[in-house]
Chimera marker file (.cmm) of the C-alpha trace (Angstrom):
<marker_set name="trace">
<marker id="1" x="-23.205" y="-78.317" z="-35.101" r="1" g="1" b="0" radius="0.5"/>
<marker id="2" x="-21.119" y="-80.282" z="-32.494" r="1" g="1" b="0" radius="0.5"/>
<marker id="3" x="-22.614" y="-82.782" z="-30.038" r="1" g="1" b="0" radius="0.5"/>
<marker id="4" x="-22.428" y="-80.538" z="-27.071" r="1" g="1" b="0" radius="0.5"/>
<marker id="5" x="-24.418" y="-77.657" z="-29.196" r="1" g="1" b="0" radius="0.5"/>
<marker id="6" x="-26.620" y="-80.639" z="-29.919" r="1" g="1" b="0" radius="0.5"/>
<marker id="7" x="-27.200" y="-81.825" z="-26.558" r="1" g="1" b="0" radius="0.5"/>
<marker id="8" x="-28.051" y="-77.847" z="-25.349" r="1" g="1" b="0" radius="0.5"/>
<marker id="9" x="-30.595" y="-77.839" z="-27.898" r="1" g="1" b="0" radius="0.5"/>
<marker id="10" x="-31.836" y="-80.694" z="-26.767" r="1" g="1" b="0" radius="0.5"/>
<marker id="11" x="-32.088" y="-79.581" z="-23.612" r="1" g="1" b="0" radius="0.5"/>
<marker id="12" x="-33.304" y="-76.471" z="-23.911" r="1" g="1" b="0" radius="0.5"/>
<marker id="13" x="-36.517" y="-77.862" z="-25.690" r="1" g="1" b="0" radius="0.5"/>
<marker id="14" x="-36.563" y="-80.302" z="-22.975" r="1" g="1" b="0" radius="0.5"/>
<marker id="15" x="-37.189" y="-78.276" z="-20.291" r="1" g="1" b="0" radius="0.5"/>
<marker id="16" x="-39.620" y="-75.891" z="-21.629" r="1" g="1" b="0" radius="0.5"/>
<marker id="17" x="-41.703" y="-78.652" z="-22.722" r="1" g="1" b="0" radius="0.5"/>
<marker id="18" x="-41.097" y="-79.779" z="-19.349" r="1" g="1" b="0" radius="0.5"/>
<marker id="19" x="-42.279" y="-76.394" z="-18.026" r="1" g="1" b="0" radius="0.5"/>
<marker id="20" x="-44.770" y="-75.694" z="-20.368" r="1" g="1" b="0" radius="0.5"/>
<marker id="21" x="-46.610" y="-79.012" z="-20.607" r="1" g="1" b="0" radius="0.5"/>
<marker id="22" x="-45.485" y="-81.617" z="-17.879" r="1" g="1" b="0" radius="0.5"/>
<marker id="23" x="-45.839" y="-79.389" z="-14.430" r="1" g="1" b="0" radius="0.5"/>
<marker id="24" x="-49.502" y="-79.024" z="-15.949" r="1" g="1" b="0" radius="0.5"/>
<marker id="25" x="-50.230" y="-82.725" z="-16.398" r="1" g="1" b="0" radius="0.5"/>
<marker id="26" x="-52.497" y="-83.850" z="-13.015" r="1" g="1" b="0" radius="0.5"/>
<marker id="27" x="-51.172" y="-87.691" z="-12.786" r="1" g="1" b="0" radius="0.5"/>
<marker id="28" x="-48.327" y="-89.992" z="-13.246" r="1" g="1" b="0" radius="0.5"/>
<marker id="29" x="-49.388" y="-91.992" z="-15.948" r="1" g="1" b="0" radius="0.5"/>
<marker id="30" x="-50.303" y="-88.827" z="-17.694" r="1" g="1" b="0" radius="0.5"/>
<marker id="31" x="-46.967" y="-87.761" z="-17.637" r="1" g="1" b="0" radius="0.5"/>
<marker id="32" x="-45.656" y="-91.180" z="-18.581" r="1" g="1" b="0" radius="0.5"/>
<marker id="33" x="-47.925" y="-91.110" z="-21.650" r="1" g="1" b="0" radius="0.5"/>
<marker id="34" x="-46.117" y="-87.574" z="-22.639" r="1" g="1" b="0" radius="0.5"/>
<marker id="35" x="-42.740" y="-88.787" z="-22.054" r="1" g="1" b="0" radius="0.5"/>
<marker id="36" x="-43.546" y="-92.456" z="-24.441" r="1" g="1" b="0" radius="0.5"/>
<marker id="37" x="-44.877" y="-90.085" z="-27.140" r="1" g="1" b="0" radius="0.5"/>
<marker id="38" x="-41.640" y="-87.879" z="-26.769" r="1" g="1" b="0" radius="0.5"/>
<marker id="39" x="-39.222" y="-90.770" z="-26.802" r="1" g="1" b="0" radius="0.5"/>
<marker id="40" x="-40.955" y="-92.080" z="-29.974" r="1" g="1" b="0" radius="0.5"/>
<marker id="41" x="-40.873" y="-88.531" z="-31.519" r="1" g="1" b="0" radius="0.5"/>
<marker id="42" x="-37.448" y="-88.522" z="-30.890" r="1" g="1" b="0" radius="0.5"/>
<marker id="43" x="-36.600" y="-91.871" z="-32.202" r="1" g="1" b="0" radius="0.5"/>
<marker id="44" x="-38.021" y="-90.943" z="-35.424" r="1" g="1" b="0" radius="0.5"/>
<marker id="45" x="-35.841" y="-87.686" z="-35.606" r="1" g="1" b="0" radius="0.5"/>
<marker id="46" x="-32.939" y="-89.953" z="-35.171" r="1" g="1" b="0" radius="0.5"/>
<marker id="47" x="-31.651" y="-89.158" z="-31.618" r="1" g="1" b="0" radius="0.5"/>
<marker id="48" x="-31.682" y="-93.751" z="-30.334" r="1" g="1" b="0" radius="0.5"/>
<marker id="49" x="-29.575" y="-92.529" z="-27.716" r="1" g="1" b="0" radius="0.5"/>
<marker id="50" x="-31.703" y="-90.273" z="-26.194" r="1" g="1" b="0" radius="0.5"/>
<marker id="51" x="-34.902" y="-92.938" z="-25.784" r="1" g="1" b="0" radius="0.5"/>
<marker id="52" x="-35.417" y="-93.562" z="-22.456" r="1" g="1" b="0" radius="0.5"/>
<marker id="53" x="-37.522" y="-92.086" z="-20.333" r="1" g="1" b="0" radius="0.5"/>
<marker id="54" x="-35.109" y="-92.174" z="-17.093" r="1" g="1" b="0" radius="0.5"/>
<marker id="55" x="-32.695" y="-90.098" z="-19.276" r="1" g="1" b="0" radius="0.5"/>
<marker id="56" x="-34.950" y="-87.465" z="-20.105" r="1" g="1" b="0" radius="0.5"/>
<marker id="57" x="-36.125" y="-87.448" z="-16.472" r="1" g="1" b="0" radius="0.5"/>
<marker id="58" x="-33.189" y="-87.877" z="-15.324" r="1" g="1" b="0" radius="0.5"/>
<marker id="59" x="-31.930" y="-84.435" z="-17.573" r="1" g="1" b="0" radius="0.5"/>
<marker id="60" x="-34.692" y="-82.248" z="-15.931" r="1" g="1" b="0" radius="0.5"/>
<marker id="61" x="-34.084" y="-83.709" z="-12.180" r="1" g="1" b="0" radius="0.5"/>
<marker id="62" x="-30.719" y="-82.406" z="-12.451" r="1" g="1" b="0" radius="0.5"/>
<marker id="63" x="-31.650" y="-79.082" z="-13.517" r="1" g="1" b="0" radius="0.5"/>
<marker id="64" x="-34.268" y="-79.082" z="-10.567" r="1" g="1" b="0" radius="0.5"/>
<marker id="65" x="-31.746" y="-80.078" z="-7.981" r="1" g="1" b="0" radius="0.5"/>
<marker id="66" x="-29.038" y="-77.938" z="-9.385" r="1" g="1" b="0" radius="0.5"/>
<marker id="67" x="-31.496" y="-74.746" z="-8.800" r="1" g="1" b="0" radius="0.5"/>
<marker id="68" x="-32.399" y="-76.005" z="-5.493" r="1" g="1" b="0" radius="0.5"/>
<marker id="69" x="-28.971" y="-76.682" z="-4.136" r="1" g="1" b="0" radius="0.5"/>
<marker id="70" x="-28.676" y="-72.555" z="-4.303" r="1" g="1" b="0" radius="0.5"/>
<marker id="71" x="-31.855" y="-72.686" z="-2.330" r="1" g="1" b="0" radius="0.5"/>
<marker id="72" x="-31.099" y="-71.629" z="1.543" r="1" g="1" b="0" radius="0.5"/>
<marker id="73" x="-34.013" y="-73.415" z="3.619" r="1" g="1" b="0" radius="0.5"/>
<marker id="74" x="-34.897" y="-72.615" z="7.096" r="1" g="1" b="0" radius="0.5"/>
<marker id="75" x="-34.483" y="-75.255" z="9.770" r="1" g="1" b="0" radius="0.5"/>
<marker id="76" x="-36.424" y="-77.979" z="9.724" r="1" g="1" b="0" radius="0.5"/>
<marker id="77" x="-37.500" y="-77.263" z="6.085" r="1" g="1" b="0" radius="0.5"/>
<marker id="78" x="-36.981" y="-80.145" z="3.769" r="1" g="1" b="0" radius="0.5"/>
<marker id="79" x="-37.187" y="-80.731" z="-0.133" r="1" g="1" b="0" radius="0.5"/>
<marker id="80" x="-39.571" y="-82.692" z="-1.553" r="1" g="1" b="0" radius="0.5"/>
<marker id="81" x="-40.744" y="-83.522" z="-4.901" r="1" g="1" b="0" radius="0.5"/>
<marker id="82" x="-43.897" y="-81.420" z="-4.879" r="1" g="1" b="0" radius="0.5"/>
<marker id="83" x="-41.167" y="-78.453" z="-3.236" r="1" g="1" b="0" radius="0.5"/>
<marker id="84" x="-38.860" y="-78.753" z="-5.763" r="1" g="1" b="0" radius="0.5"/>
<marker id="85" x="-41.168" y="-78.470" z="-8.834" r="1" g="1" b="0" radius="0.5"/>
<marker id="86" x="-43.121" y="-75.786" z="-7.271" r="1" g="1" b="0" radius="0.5"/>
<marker id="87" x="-39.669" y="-73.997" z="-7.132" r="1" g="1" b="0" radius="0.5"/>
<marker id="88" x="-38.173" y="-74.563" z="-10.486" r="1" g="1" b="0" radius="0.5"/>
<marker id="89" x="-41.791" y="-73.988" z="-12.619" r="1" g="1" b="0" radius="0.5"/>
<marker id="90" x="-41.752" y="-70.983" z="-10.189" r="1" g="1" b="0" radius="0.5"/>
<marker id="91" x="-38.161" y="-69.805" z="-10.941" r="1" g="1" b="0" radius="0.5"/>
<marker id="92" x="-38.292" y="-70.280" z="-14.323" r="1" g="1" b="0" radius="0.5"/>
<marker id="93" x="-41.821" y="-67.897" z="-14.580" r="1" g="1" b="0" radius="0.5"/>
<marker id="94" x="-40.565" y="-65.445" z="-12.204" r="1" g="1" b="0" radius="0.5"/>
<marker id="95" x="-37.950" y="-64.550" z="-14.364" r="1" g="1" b="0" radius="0.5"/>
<marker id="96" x="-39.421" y="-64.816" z="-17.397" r="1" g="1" b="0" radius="0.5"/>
<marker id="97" x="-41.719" y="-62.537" z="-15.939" r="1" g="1" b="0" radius="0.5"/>
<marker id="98" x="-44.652" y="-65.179" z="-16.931" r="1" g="1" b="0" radius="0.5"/>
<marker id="99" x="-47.794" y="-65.062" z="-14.830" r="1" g="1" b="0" radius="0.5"/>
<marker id="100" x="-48.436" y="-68.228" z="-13.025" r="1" g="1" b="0" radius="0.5"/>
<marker id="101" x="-51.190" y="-69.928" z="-10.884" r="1" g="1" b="0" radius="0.5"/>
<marker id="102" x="-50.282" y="-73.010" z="-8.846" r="1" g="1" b="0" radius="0.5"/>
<marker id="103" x="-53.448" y="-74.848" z="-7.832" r="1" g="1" b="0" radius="0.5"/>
<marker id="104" x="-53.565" y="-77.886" z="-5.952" r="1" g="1" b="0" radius="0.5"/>
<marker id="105" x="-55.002" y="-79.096" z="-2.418" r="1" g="1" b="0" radius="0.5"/>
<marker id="106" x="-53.774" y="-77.031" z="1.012" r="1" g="1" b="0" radius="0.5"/>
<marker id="107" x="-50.346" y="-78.667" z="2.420" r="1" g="1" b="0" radius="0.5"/>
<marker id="108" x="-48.664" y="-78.816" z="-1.098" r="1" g="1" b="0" radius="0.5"/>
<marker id="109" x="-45.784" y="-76.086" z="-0.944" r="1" g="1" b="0" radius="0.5"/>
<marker id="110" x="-46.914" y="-73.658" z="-2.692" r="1" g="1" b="0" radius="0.5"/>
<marker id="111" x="-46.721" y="-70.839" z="-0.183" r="1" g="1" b="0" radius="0.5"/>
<marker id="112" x="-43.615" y="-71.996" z="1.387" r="1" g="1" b="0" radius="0.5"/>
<marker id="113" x="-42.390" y="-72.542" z="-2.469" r="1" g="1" b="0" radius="0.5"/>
<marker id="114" x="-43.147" y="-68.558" z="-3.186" r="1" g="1" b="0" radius="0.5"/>
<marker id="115" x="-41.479" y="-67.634" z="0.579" r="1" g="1" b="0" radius="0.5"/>
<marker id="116" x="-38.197" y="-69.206" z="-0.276" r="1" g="1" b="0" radius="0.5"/>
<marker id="117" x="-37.770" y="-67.794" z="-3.753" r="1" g="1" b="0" radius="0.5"/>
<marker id="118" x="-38.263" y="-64.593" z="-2.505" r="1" g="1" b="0" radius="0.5"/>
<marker id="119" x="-36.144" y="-65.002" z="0.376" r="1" g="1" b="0" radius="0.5"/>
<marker id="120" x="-33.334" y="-65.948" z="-2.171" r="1" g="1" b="0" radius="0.5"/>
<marker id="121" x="-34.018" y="-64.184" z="-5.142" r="1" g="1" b="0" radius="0.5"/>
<marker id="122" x="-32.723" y="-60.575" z="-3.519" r="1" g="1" b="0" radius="0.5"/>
<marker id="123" x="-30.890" y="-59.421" z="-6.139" r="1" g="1" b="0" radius="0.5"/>
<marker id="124" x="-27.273" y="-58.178" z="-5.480" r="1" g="1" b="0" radius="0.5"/>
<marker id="125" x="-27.968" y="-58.797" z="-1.868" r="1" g="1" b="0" radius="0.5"/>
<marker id="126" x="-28.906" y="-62.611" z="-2.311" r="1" g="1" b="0" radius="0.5"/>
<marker id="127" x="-26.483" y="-64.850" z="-0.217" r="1" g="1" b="0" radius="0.5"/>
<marker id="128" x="-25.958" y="-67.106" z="-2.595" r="1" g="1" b="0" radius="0.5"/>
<marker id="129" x="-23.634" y="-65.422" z="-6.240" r="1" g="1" b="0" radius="0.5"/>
<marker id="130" x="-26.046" y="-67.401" z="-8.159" r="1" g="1" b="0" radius="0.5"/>
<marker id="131" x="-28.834" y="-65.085" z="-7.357" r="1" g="1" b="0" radius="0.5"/>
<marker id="132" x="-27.311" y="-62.267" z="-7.702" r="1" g="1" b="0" radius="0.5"/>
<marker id="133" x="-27.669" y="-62.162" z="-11.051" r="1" g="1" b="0" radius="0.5"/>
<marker id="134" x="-31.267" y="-61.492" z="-10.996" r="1" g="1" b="0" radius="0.5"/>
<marker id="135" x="-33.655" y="-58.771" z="-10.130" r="1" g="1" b="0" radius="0.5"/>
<marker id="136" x="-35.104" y="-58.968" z="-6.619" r="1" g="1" b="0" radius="0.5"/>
<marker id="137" x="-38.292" y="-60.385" z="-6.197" r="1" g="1" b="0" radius="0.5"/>
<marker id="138" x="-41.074" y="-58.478" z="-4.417" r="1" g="1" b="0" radius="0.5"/>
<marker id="139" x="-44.256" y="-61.200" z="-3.636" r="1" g="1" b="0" radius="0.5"/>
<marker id="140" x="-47.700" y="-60.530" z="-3.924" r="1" g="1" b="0" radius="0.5"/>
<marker id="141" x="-49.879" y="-63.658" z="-3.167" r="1" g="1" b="0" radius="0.5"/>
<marker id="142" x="-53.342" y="-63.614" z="-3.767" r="1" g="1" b="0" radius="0.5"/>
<marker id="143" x="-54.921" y="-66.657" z="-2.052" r="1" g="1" b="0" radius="0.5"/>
<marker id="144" x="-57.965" y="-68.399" z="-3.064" r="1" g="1" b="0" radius="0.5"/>
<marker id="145" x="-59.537" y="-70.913" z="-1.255" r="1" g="1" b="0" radius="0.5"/>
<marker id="146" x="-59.093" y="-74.409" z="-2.554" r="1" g="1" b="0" radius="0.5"/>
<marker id="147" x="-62.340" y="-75.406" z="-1.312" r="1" g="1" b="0" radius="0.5"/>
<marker id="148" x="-64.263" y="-72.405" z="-2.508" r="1" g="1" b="0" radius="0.5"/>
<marker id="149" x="-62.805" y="-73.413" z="-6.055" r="1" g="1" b="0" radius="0.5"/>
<marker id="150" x="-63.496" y="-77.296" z="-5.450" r="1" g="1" b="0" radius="0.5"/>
<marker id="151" x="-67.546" y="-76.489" z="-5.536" r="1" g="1" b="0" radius="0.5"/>
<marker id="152" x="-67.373" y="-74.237" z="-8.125" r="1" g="1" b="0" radius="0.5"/>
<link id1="1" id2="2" r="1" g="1" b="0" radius="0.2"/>
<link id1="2" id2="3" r="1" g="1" b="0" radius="0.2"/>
<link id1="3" id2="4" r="1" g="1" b="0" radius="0.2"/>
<link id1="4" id2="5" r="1" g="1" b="0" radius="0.2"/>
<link id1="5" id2="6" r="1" g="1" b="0" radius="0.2"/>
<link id1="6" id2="7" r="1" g="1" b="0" radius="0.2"/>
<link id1="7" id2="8" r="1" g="1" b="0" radius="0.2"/>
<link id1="8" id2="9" r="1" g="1" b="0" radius="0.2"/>
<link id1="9" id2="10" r="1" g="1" b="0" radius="0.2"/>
<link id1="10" id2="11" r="1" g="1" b="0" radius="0.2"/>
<link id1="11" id2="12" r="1" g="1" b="0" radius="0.2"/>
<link id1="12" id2="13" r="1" g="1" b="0" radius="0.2"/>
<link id1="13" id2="14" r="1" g="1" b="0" radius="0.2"/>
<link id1="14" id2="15" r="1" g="1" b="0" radius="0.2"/>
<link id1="15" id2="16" r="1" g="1" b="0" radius="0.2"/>
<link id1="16" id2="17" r="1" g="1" b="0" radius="0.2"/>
<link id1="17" id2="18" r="1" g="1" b="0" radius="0.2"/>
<link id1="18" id2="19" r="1" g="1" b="0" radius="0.2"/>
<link id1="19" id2="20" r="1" g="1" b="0" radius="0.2"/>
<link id1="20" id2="21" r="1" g="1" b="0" radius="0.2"/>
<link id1="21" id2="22" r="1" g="1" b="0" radius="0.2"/>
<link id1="22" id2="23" r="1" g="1" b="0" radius="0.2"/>
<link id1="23" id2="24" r="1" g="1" b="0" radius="0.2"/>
<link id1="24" id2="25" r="1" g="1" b="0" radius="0.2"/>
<link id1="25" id2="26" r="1" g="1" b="0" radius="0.2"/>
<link id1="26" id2="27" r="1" g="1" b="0" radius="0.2"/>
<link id1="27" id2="28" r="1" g="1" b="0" radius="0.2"/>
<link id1="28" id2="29" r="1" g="1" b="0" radius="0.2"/>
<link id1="29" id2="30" r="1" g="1" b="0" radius="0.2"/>
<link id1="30" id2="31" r="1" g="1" b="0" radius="0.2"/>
<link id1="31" id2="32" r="1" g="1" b="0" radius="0.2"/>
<link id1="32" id2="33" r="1" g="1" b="0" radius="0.2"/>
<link id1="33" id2="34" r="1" g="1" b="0" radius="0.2"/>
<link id1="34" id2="35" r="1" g="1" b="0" radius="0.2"/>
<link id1="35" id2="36" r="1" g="1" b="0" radius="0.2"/>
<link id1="36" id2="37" r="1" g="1" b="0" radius="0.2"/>
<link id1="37" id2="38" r="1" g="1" b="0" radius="0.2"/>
<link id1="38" id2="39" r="1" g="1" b="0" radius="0.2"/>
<link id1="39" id2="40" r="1" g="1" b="0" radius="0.2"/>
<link id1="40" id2="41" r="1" g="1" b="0" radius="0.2"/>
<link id1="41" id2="42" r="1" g="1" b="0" radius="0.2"/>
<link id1="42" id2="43" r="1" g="1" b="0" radius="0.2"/>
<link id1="43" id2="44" r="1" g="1" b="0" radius="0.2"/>
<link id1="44" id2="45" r="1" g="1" b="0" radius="0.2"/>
<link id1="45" id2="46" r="1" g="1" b="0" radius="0.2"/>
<link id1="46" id2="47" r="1" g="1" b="0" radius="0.2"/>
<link id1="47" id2="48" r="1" g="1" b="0" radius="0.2"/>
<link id1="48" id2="49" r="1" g="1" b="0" radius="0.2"/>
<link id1="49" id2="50" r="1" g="1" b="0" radius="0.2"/>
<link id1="50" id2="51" r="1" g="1" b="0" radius="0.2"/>
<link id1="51" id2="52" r="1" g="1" b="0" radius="0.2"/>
<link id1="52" id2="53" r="1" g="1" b="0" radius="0.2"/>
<link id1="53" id2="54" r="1" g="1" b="0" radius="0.2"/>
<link id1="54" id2="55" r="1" g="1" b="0" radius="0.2"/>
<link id1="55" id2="56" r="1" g="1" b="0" radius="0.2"/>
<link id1="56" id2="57" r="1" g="1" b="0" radius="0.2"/>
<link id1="57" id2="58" r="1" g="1" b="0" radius="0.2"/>
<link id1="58" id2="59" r="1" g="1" b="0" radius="0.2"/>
<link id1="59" id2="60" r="1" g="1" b="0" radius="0.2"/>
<link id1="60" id2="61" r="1" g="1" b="0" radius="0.2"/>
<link id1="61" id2="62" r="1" g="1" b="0" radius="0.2"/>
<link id1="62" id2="63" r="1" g="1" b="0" radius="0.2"/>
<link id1="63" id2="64" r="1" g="1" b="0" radius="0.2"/>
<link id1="64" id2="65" r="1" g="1" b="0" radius="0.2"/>
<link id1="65" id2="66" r="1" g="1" b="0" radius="0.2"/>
<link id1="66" id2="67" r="1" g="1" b="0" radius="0.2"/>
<link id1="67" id2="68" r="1" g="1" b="0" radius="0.2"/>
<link id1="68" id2="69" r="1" g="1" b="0" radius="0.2"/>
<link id1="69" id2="70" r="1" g="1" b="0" radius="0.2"/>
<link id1="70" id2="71" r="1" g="1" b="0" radius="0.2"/>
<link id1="71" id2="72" r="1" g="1" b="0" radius="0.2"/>
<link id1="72" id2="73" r="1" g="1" b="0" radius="0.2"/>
<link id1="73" id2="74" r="1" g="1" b="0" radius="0.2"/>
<link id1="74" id2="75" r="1" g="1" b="0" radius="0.2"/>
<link id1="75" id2="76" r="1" g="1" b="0" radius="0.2"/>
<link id1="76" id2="77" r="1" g="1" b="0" radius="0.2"/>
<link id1="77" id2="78" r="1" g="1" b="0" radius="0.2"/>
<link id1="78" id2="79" r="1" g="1" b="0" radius="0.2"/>
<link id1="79" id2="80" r="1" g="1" b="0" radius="0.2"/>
<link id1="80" id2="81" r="1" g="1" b="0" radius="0.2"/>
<link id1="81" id2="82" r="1" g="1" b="0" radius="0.2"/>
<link id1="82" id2="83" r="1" g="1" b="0" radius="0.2"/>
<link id1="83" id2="84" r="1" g="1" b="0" radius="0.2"/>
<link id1="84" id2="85" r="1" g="1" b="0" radius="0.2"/>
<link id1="85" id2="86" r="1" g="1" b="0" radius="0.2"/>
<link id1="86" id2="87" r="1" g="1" b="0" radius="0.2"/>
<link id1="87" id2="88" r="1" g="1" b="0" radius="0.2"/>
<link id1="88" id2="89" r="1" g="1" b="0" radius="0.2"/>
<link id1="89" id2="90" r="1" g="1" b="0" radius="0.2"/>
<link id1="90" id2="91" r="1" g="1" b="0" radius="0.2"/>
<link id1="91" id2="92" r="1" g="1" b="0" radius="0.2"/>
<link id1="92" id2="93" r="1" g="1" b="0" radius="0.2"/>
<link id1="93" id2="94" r="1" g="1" b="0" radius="0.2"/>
<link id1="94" id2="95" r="1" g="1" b="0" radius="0.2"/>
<link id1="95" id2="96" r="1" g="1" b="0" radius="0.2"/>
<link id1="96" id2="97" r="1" g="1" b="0" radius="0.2"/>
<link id1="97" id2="98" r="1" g="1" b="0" radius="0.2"/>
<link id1="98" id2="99" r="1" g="1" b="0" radius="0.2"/>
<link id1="99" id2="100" r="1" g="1" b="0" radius="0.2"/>
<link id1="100" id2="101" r="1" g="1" b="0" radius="0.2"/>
<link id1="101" id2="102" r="1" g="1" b="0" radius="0.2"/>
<link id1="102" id2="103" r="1" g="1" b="0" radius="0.2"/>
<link id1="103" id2="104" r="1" g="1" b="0" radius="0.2"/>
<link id1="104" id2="105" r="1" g="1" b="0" radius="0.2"/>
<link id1="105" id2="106" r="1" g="1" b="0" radius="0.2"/>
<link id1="106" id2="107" r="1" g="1" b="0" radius="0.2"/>
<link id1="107" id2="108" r="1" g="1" b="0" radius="0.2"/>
<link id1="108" id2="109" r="1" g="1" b="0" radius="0.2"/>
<link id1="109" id2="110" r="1" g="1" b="0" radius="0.2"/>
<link id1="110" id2="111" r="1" g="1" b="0" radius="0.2"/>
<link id1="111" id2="112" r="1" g="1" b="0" radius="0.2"/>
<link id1="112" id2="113" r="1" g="1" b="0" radius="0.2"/>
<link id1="113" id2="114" r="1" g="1" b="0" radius="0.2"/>
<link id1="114" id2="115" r="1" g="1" b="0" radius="0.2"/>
<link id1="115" id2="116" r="1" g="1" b="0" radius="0.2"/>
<link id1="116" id2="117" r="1" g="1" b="0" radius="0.2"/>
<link id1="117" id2="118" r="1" g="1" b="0" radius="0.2"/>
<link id1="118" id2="119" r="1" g="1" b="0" radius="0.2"/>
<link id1="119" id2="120" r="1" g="1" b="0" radius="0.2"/>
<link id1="120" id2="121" r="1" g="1" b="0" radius="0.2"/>
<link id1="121" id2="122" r="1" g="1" b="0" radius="0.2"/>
<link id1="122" id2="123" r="1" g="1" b="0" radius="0.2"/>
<link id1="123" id2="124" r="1" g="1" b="0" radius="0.2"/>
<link id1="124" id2="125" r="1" g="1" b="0" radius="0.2"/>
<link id1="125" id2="126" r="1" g="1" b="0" radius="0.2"/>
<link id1="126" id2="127" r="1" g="1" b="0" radius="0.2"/>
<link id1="127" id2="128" r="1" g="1" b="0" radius="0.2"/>
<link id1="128" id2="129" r="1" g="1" b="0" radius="0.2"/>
<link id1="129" id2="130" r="1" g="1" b="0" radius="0.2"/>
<link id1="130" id2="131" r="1" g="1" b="0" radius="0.2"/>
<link id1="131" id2="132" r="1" g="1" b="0" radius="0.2"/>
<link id1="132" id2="133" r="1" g="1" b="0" radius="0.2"/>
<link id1="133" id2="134" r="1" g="1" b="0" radius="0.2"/>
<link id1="134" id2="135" r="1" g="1" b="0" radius="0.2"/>
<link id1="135" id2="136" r="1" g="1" b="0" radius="0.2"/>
<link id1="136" id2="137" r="1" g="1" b="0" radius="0.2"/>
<link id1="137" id2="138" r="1" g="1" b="0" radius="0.2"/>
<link id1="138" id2="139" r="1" g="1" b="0" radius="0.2"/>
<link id1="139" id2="140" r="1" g="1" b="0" radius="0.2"/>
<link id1="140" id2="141" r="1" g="1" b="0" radius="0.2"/>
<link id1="141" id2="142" r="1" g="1" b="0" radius="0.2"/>
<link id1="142" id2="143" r="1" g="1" b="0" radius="0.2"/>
<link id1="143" id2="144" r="1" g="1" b="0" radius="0.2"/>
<link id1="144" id2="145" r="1" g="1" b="0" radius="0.2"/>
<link id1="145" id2="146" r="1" g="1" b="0" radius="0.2"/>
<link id1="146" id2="147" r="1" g="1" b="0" radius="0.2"/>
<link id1="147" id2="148" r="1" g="1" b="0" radius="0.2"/>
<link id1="148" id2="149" r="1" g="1" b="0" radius="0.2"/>
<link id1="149" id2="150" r="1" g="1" b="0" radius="0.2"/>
<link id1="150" id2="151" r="1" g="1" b="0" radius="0.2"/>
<link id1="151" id2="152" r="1" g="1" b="0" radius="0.2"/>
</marker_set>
């Protein structure tokens, strides 16, 4: 194997950890924790250059901004952090056709995160060629009440 096949593996295992450990991880320091234990793993394995934390974070922000630069927003619609991971973890399950529930508090995207993707992901009539490449996504929300879940 080459160094770019090398670096695709690596970031392919990357990213799904990413999706299928780190978008489920409550706090910052929890998440900081998981990326020290990765760099160490991957120390051990031999891959020094690849031991920082900013690089790894650095590898998945890219893929996250990437995604949301096909994104069209409405007016006065921003990106932020919260937006943009609701998005990719979205994406990324939507496709995989993956069941997914985003909890958190009221005012954190996640509606407005499941409006845009379907708004974009419209198949061969998506504006942008990037989605075209994908079935069209028909929503169905089901919404809970955060509160109702908080006293449960």
């Amino acid at each position: 194997m080459n160094h770019k096949d090398d670096n695709l593996i690596f970031k392919s295992i990357l990213l799904s950890i990413y999706i299928c450990y780190f978008l489920r991880i409550p706090t910052k320091d929890e998440k900081d924790k998981l990326y020290d234990e990765l760099s160490l793993l991957l120390q051990k394995l031999g891959k020094k250059m690849i031991k920082q934390k900013q690089y790894m974070r650095g590898m998945i922000n890219n893929e996250m901004v990437q995604l949301a630069n096909h994104i069209s927003f409405p007016e006065g619609i921003e990106m932020n952090t919260g937006l943009q991971e609701n998005i990719f973890a979205l994406f990324n399950y939507i496709i995989n056709k993956v069941p997914i529930f985003i909890c958190s508090e009221p005012g954190c995207s996640k509606t407005l995160s499941f409006e845009l993707l379907k708004d974009n992901l419209q198949g061969l009539k998506s504006k942008d060629d990037y989605f075209r490449h994908y079935h069209q996504f028909y929503l169905f929300i089901s919404k809970v009440l955060y509160q109702q879940l908080q006293k449960k």
